[in-house]
mmCIF file of the N, C-alpha and C atoms, coordinates in Angstrom:
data_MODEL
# 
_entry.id   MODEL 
# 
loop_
_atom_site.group_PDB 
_atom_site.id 
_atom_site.type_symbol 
_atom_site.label_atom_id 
_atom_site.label_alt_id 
_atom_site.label_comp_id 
_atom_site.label_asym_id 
_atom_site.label_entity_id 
_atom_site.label_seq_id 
_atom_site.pdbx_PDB_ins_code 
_atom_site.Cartn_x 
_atom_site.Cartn_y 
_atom_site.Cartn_z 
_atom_site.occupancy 
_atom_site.B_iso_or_equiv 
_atom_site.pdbx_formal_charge 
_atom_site.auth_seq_id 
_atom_site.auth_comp_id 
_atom_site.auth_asym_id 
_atom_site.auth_atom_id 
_atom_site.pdbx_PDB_model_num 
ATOM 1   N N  . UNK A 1 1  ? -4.821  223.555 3.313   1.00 0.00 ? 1  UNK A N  1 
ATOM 2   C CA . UNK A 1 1  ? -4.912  222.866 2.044   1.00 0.00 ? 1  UNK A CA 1 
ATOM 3   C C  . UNK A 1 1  ? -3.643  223.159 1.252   1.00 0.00 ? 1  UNK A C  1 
ATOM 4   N N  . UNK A 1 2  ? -2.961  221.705 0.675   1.00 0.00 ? 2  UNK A N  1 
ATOM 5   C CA . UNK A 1 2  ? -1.906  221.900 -0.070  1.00 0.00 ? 2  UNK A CA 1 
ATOM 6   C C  . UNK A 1 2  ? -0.400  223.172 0.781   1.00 0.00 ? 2  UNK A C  1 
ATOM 7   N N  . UNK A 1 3  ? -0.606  223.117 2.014   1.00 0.00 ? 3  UNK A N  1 
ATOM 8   C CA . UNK A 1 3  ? 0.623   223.704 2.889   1.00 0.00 ? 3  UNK A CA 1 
ATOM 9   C C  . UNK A 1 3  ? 0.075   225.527 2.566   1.00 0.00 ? 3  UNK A C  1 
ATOM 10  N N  . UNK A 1 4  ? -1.273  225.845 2.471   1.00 0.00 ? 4  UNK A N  1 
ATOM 11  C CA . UNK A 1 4  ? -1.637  227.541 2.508   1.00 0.00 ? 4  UNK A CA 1 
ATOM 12  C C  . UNK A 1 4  ? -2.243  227.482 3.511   1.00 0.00 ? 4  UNK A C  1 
ATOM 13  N N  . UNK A 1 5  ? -2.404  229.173 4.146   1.00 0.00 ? 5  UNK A N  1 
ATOM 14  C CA . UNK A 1 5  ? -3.421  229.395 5.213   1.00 0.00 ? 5  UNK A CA 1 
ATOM 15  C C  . UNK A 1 5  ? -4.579  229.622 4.162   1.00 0.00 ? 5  UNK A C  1 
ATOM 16  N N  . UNK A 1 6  ? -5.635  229.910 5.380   1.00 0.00 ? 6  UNK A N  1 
ATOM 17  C CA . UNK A 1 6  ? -7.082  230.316 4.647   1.00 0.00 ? 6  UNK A CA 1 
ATOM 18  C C  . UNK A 1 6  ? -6.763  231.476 4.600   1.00 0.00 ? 6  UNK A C  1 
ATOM 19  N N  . UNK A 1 7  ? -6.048  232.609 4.469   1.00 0.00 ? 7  UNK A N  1 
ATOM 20  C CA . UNK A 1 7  ? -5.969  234.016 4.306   1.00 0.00 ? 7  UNK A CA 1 
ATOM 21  C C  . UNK A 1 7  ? -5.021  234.264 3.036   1.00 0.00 ? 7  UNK A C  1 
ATOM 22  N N  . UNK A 1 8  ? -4.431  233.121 2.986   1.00 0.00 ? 8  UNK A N  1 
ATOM 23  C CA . UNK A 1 8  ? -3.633  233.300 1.346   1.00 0.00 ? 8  UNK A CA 1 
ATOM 24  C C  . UNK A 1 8  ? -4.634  232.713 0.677   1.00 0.00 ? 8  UNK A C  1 
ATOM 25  N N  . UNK A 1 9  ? -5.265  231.814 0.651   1.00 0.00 ? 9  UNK A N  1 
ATOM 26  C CA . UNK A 1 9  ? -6.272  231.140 -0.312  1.00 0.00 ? 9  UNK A CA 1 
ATOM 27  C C  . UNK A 1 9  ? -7.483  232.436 -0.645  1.00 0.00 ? 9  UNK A C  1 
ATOM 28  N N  . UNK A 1 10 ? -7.566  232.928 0.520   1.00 0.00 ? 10 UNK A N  1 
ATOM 29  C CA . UNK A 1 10 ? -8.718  234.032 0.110   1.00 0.00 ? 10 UNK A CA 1 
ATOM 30  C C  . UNK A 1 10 ? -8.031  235.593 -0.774  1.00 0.00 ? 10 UNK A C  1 
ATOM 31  N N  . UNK A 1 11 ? -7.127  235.829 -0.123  1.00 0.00 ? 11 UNK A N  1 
ATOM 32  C CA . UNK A 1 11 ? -6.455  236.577 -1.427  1.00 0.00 ? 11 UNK A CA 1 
ATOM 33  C C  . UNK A 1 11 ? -6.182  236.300 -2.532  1.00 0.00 ? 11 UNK A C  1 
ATOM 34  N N  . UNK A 1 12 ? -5.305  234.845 -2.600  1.00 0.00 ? 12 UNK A N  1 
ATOM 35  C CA . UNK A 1 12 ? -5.117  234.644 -4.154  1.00 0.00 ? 12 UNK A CA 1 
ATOM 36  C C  . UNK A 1 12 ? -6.588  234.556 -4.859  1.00 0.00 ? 12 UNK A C  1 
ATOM 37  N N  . UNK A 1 13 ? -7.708  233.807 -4.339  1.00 0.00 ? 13 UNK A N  1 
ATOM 38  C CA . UNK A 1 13 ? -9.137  233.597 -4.905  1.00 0.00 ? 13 UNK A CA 1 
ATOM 39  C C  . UNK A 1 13 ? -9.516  235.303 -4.947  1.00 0.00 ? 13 UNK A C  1 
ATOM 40  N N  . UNK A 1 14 ? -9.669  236.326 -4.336  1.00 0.00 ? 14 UNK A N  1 
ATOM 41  C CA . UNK A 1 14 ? -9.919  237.787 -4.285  1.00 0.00 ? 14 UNK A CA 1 
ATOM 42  C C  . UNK A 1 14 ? -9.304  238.706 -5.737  1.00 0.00 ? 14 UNK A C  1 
ATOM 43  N N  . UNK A 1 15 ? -7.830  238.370 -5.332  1.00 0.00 ? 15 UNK A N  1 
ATOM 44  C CA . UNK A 1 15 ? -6.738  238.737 -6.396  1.00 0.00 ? 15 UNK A CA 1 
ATOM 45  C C  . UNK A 1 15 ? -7.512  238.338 -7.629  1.00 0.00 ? 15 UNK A C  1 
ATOM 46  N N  . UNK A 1 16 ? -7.144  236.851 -7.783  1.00 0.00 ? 16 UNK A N  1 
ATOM 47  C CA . UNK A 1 16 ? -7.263  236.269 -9.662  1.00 0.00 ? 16 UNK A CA 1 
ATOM 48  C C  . UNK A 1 16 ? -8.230  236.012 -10.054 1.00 0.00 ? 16 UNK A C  1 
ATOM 49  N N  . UNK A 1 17 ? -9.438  235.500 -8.650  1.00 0.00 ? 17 UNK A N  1 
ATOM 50  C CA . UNK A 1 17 ? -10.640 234.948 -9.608  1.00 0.00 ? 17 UNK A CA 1 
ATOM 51  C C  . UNK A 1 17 ? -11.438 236.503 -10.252 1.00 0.00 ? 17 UNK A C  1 
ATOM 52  N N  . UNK A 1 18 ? -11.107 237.615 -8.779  1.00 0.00 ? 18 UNK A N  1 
ATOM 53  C CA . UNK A 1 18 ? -11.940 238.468 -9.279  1.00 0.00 ? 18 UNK A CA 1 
ATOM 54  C C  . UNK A 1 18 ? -11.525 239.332 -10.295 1.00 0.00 ? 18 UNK A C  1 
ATOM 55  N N  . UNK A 1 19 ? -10.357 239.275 -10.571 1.00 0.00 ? 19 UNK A N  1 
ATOM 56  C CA . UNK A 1 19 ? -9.374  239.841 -11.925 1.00 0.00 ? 19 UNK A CA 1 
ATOM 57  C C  . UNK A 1 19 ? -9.782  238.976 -13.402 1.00 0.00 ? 19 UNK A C  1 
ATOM 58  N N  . UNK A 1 20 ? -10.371 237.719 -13.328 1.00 0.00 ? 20 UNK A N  1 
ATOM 59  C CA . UNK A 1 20 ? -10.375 236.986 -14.246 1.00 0.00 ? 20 UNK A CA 1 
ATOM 60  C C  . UNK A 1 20 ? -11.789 237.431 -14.416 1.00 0.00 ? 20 UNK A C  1 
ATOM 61  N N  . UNK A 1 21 ? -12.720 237.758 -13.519 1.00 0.00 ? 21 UNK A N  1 
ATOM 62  C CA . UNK A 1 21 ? -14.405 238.079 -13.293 1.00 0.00 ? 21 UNK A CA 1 
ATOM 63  C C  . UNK A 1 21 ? -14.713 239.440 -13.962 1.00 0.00 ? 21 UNK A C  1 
ATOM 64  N N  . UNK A 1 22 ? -13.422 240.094 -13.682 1.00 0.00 ? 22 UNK A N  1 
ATOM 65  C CA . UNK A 1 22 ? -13.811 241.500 -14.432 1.00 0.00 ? 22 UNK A CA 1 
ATOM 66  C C  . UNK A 1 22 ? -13.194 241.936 -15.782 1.00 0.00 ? 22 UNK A C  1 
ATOM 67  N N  . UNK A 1 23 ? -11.991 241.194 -16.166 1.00 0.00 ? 23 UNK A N  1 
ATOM 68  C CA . UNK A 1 23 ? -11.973 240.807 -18.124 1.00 0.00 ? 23 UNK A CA 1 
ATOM 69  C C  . UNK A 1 23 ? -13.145 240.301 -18.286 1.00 0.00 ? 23 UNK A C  1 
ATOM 70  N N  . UNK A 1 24 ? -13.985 239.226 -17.882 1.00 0.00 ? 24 UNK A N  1 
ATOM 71  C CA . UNK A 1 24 ? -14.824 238.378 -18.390 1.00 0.00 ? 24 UNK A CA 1 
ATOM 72  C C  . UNK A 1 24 ? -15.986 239.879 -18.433 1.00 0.00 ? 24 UNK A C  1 
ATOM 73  N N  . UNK A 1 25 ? -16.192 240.504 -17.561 1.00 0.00 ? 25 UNK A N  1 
ATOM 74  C CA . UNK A 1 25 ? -17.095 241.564 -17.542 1.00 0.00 ? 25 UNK A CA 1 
ATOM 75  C C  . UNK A 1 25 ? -16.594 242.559 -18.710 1.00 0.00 ? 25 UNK A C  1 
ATOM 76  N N  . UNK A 1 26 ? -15.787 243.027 -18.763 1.00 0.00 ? 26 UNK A N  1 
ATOM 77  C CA . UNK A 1 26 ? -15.095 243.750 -20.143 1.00 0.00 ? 26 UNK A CA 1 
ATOM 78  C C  . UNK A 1 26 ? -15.389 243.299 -21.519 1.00 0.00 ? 26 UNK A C  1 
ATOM 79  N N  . UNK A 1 27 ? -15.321 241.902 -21.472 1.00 0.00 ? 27 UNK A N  1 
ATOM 80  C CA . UNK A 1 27 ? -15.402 241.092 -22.546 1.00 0.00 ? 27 UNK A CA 1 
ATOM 81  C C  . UNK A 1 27 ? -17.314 241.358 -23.379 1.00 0.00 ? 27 UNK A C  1 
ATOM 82  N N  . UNK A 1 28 ? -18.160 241.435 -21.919 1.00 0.00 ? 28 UNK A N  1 
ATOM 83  C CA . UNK A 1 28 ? -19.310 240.951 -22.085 1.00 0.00 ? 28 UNK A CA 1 
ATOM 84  C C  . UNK A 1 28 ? -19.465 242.623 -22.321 1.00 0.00 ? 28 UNK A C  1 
ATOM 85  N N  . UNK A 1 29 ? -19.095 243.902 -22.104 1.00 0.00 ? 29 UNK A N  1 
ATOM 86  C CA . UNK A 1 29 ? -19.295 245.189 -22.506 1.00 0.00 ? 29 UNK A CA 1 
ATOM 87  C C  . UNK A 1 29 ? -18.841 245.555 -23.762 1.00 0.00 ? 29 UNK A C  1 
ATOM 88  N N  . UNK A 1 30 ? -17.557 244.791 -23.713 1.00 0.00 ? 30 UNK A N  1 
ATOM 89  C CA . UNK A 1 30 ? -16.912 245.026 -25.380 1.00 0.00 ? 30 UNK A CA 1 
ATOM 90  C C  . UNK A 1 30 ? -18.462 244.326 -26.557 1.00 0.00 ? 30 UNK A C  1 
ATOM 91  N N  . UNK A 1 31 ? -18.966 243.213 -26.038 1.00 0.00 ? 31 UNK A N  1 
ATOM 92  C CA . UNK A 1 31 ? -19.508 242.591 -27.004 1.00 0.00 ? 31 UNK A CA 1 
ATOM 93  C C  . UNK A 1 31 ? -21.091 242.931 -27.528 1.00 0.00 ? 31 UNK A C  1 
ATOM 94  N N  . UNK A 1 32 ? -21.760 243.745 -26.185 1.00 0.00 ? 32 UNK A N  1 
ATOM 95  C CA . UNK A 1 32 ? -22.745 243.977 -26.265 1.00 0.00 ? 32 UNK A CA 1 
ATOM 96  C C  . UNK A 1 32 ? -22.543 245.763 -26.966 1.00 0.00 ? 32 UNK A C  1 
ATOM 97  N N  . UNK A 1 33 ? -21.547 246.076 -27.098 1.00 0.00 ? 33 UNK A N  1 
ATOM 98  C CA . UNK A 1 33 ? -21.118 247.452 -27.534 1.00 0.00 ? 33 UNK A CA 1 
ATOM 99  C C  . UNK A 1 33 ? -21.592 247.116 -29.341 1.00 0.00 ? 33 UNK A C  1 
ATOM 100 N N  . UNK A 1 34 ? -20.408 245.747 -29.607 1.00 0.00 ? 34 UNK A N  1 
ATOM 101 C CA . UNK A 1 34 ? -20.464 245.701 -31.161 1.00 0.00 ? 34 UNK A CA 1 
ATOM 102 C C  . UNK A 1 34 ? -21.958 245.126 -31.461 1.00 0.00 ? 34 UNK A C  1 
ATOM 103 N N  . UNK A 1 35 ? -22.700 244.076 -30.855 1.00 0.00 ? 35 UNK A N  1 
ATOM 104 C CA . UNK A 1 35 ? -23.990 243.756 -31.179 1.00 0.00 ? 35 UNK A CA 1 
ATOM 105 C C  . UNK A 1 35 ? -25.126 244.830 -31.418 1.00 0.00 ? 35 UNK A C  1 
ATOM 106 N N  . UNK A 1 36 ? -24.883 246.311 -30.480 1.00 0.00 ? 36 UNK A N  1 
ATOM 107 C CA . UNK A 1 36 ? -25.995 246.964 -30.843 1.00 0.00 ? 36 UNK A CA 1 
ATOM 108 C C  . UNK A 1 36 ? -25.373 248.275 -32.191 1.00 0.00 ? 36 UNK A C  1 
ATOM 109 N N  . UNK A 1 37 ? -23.733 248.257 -31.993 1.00 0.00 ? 37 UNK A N  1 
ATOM 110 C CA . UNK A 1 37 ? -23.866 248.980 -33.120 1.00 0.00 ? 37 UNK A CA 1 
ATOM 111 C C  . UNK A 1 37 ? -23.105 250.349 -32.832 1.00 0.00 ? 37 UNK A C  1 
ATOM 112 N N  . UNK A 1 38 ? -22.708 250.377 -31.475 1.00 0.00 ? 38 UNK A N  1 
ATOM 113 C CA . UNK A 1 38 ? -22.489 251.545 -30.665 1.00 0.00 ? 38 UNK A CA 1 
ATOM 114 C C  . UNK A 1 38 ? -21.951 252.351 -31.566 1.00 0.00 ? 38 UNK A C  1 
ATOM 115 N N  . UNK A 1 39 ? -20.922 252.131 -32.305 1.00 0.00 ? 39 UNK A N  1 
ATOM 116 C CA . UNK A 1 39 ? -20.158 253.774 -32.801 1.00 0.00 ? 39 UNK A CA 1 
ATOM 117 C C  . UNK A 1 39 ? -18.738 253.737 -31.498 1.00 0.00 ? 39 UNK A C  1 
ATOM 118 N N  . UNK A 1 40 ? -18.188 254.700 -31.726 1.00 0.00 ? 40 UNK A N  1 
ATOM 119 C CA . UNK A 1 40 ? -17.149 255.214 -30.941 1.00 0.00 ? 40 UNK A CA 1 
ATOM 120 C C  . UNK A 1 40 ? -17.743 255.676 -29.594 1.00 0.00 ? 40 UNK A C  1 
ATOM 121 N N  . UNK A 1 41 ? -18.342 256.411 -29.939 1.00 0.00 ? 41 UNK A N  1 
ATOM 122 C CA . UNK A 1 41 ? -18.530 257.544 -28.876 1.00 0.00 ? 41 UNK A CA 1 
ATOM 123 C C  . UNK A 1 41 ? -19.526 256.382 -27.850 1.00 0.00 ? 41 UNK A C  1 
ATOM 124 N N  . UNK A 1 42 ? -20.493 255.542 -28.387 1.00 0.00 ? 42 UNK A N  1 
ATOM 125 C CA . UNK A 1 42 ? -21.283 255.174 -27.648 1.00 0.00 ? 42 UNK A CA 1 
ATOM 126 C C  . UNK A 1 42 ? -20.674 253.649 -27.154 1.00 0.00 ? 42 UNK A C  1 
ATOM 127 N N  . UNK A 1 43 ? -19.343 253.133 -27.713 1.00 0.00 ? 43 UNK A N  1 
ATOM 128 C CA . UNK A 1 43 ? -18.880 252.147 -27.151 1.00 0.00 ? 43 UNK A CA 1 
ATOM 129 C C  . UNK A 1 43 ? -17.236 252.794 -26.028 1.00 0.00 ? 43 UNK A C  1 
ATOM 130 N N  . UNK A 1 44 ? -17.401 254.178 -26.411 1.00 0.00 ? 44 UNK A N  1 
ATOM 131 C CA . UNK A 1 44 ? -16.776 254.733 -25.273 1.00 0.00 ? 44 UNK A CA 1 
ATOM 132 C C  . UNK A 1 44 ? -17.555 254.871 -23.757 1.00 0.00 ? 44 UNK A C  1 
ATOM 133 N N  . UNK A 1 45 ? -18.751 255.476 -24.140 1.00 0.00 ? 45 UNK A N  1 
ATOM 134 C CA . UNK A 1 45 ? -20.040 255.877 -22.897 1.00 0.00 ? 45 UNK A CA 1 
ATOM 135 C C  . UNK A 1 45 ? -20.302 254.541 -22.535 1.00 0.00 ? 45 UNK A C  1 
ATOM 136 N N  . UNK A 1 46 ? -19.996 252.922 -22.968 1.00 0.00 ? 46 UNK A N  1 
ATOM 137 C CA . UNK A 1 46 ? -20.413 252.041 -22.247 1.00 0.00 ? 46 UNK A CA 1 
ATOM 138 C C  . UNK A 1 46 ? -18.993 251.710 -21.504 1.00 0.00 ? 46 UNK A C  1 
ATOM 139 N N  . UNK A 1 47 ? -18.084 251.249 -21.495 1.00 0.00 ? 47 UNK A N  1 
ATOM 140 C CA . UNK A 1 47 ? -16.833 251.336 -21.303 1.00 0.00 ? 47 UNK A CA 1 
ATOM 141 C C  . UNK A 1 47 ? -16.563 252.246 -19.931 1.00 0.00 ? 47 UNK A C  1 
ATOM 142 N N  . UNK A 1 48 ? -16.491 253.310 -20.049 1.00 0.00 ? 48 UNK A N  1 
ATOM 143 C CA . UNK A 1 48 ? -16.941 254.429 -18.989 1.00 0.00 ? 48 UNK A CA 1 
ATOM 144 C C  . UNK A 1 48 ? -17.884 254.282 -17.902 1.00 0.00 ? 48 UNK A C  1 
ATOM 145 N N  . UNK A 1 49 ? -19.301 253.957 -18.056 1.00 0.00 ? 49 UNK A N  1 
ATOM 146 C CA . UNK A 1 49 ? -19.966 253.922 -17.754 1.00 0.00 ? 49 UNK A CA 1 
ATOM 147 C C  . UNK A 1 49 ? -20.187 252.812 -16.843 1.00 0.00 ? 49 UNK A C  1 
ATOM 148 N N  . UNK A 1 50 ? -20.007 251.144 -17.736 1.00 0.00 ? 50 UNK A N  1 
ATOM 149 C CA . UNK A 1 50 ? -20.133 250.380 -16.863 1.00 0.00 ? 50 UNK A CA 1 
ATOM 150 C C  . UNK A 1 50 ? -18.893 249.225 -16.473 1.00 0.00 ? 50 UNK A C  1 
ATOM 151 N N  . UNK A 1 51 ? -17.725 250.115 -17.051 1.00 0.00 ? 51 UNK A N  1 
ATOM 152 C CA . UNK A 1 51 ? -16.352 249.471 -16.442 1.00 0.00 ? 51 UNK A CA 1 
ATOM 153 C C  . UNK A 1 51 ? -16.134 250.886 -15.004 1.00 0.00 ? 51 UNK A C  1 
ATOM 154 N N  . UNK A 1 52 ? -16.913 251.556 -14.615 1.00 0.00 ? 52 UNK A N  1 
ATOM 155 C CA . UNK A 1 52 ? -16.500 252.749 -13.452 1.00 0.00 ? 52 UNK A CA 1 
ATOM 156 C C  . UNK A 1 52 ? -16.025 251.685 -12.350 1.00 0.00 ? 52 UNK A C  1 
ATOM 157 N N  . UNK A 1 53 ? -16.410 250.888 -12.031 1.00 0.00 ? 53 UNK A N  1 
ATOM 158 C CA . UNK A 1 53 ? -16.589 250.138 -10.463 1.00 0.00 ? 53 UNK A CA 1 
ATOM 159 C C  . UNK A 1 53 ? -15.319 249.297 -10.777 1.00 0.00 ? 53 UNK A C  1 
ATOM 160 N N  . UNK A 1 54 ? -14.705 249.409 -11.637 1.00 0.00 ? 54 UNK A N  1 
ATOM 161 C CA . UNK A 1 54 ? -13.274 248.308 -11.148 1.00 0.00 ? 54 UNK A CA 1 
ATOM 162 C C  . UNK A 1 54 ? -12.534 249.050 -11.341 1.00 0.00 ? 54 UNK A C  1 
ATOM 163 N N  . UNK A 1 55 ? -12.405 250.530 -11.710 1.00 0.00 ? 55 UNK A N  1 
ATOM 164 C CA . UNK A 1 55 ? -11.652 251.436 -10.999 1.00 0.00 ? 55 UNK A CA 1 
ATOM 165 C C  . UNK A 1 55 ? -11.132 251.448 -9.716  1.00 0.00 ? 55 UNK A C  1 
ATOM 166 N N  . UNK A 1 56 ? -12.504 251.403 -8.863  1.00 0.00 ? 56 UNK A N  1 
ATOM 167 C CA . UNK A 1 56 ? -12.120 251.758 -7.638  1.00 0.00 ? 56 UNK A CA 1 
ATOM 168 C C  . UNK A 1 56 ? -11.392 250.152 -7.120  1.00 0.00 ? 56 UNK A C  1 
ATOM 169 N N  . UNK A 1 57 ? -11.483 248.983 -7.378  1.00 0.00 ? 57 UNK A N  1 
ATOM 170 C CA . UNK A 1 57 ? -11.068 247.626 -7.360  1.00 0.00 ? 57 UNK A CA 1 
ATOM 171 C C  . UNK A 1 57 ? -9.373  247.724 -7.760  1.00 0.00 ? 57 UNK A C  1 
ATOM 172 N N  . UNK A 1 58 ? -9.092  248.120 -8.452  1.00 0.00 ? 58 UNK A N  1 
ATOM 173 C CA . UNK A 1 58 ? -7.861  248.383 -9.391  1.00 0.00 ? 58 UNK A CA 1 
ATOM 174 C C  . UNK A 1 58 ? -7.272  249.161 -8.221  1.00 0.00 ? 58 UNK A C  1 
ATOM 175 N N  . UNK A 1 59 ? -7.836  250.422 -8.196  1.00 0.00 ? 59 UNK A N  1 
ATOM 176 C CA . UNK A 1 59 ? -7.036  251.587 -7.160  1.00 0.00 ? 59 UNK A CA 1 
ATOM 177 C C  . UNK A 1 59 ? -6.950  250.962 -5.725  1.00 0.00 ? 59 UNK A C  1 
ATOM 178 N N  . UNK A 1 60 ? -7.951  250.326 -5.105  1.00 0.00 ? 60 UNK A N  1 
ATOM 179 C CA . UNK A 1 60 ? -7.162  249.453 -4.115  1.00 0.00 ? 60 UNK A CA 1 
ATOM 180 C C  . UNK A 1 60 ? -6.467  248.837 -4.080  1.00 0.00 ? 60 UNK A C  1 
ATOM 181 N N  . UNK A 1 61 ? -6.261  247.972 -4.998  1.00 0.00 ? 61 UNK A N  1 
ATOM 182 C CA . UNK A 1 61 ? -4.952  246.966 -5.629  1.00 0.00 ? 61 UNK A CA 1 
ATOM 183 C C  . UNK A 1 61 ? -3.604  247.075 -5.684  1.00 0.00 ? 61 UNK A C  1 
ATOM 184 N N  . UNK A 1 62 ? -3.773  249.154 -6.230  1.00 0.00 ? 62 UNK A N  1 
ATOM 185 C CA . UNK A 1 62 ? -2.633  249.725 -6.482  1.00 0.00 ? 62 UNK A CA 1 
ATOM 186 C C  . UNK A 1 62 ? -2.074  250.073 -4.883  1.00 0.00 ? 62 UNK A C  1 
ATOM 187 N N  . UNK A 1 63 ? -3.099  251.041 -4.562  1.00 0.00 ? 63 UNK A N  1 
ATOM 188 C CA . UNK A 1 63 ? -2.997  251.631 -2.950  1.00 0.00 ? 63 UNK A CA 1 
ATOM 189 C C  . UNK A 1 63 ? -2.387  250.766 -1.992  1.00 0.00 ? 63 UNK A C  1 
ATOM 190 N N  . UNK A 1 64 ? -2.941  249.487 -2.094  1.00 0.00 ? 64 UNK A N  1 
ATOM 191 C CA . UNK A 1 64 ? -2.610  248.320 -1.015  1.00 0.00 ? 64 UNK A CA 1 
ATOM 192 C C  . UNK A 1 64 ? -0.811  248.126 -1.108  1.00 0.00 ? 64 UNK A C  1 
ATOM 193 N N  . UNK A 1 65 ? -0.917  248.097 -2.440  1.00 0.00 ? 65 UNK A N  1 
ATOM 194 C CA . UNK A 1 65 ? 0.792   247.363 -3.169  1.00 0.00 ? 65 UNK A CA 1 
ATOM 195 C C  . UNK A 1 65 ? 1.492   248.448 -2.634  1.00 0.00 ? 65 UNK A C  1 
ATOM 196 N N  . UNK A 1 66 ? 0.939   249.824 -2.667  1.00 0.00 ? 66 UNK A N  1 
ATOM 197 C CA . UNK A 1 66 ? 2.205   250.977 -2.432  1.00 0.00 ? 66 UNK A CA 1 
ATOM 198 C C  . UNK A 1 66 ? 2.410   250.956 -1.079  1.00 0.00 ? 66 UNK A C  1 
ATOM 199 N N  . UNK A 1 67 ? 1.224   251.237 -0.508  1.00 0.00 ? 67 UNK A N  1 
ATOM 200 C CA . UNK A 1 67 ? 1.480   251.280 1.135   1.00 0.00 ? 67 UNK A CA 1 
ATOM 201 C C  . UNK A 1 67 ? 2.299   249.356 1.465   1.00 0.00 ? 67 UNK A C  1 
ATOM 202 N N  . UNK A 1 68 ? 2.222   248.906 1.382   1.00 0.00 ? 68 UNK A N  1 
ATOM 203 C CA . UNK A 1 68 ? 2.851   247.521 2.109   1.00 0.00 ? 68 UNK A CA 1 
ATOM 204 C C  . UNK A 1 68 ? 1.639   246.800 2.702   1.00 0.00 ? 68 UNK A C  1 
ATOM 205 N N  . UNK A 1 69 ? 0.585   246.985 2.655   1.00 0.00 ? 69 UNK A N  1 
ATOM 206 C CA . UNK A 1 69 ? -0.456  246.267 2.822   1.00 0.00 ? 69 UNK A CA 1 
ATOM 207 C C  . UNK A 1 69 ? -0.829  245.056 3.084   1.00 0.00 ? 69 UNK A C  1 
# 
């Protein structure tokens, strides 16, 4: 499609959609933080808490880029 393989189409879709999937997830933690009222500390503990898993998303990202992947 449009002169790509299916292995660049699935990275770039991997790469951006799921980069665009997890602001949108940030977005929806930032918002449910200010709706209940959190405070600092408790819109830190959500943040922490349920941004942990694109850590490890991120650190592959990084890992992949350093090694030549």
């Amino acid at each position: 499609m449009f002169g790509f393989t299916e292995e660049q189409i699935s990275e770039l879709a991997l790469t951006y959609g799921l980069g665009a999937f997890i602001l949108f997830m940030l977005f929806i933690i930032w918002d449910l933080a200010r709706k209940s009222r959190a405070g600092r500390l408790g819109t830190f503990i959500l943040f922490f808490v349920l941004a942990f898993g694109i850590l490890g998303f991120v650190a592959k990202q990084i890992i992949q880029w350093m090694l030549g992947l």
